[in-house]
C-alpha positions as CSV (number, residue, x, y, z in Angstrom):
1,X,-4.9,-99.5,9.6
2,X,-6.7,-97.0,11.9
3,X,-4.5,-94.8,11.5
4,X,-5.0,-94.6,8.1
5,X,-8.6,-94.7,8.3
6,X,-8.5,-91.8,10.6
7,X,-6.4,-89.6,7.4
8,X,-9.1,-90.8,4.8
9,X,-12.3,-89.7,7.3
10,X,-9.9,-86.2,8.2
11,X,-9.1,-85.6,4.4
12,X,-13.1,-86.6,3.7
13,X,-14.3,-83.7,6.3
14,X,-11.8,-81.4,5.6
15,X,-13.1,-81.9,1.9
16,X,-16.7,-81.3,3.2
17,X,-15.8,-78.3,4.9
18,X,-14.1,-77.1,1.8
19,X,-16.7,-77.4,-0.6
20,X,-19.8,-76.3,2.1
21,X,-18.0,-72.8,2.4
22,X,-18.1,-72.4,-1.3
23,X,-21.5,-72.9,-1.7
24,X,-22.4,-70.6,1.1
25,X,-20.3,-68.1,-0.7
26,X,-21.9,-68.5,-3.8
27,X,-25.2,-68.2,-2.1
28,X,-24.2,-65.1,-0.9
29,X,-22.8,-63.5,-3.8
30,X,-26.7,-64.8,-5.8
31,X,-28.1,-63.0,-2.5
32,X,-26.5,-60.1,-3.4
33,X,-28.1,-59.8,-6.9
34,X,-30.7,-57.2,-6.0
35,X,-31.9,-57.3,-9.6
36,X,-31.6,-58.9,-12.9
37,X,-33.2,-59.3,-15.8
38,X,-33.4,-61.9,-19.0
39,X,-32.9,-60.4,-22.2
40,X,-32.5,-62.0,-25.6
41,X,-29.9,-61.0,-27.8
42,X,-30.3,-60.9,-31.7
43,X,-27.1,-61.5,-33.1
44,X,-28.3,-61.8,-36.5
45,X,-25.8,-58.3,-37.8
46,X,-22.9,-59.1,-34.8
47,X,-21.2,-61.0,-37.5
48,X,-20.7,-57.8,-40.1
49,X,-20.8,-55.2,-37.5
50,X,-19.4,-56.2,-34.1
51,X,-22.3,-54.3,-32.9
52,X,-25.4,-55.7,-31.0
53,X,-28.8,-53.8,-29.4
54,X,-30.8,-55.0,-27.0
55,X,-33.5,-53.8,-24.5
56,X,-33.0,-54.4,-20.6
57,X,-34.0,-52.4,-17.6
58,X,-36.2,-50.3,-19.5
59,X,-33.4,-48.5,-21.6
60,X,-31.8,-49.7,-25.3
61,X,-28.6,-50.2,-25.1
62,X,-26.3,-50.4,-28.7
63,X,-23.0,-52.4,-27.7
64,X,-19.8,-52.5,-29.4
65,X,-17.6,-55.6,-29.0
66,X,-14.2,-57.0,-29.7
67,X,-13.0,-60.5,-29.6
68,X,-11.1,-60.9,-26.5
69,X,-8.1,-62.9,-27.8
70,X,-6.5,-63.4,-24.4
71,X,-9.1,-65.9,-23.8
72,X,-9.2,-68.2,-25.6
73,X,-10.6,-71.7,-25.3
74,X,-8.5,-75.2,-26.3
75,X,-10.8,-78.1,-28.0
76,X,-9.5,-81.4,-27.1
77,X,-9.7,-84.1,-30.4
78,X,-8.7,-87.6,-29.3
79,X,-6.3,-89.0,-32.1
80,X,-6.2,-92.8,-33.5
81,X,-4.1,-93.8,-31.5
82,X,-6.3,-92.3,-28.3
83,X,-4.0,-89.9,-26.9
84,X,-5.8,-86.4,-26.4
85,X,-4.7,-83.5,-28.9
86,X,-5.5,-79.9,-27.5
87,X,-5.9,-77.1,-30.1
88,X,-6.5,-73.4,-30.0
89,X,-10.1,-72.3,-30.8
90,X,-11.3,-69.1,-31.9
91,X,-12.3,-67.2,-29.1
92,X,-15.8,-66.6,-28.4
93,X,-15.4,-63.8,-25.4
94,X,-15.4,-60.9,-26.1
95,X,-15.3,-56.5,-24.5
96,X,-16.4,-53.9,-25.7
97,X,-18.3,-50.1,-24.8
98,X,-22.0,-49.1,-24.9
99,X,-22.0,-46.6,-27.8
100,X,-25.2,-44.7,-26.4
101,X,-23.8,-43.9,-23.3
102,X,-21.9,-40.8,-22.8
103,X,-19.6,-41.7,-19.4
104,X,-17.3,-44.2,-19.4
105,X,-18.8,-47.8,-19.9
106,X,-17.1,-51.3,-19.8
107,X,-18.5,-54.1,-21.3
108,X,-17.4,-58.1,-21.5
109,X,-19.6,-61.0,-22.7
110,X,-19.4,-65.0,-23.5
111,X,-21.2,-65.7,-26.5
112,X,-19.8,-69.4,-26.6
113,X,-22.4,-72.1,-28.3
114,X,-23.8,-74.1,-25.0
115,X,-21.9,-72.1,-22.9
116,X,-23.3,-68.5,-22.3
C-alpha cells in the first residue's frame, strides 16, 4: 500500500511540475508581447469579397483571405442511441496577404463564432 501511495504522490508532483513549467512558459511568451492592440473587424463584405480592412497601429490595412481547408474543425452530434458522431465542419481559419503592402506579407486568422 505505501508503495503505491508513494507512485500516486510521485505521478501527482511530477504532474505539478509539468503543468507549472507551462505556465511559466506561457507567461513568458505574454511577456514577450512588447505591443498589441484591439481592433474590431467589420466583416459585413468578407462574405462576397474575401476581403476585409481594418485600422491598427496607426496604418489601414486591406486583407485578402482564403479558407484554409487543412484545418478544419469536426462537430460532435450525439445520436439516439448516445453514441458520439463526429462530422466535418466548414472551416473557419483562414490565410491570406495584405493587398496594400508592397513586400512580401503573410497573413492567417480564426474567425470561428465563440472562438476567435
Amino acid at each position: 500500500m505505501k508503495l503505491i501511495s508513494f507512485a500516486v504522490l510521485l505521478h501527482a508532483c511530477i504532474c505539478y511540475g509539468a503543468i507549472q513549467s507551462l505556465v511559466e512558459q506561457k507567461q513568458e511568451e505574454f511577456d514577450s508581447i512588447g505591443k498589441y492592440e484591439l481592433i474590431y473587424l467589420n466583416l459585413d463584405q468578407f462574405e462576397s469579397s474575401n476581403i476585409i480592412e481594418l485600422d491598427a497601429y496607426g496604418q489601414h490595412y486591406k486583407v485578402q483571405l482564403t479558407r484554409n481547408h487543412q484545418i478544419a474543425p469536426n462537430v460532435n452530434h450525439q445520436t439516439e442511441n448516445g453514441l458520439i458522431k463526429r462530422e466535418p465542419a466548414q472551416s473557419c481559419h483562414y490565410h491570406g496577404k495584405v493587398l496594400n503592402y508592397d513586400g512580401k506579407s503573410v497573413v492567417a486568422i480564426s474567425l470561428c463564432d465563440k472562438y476567435g
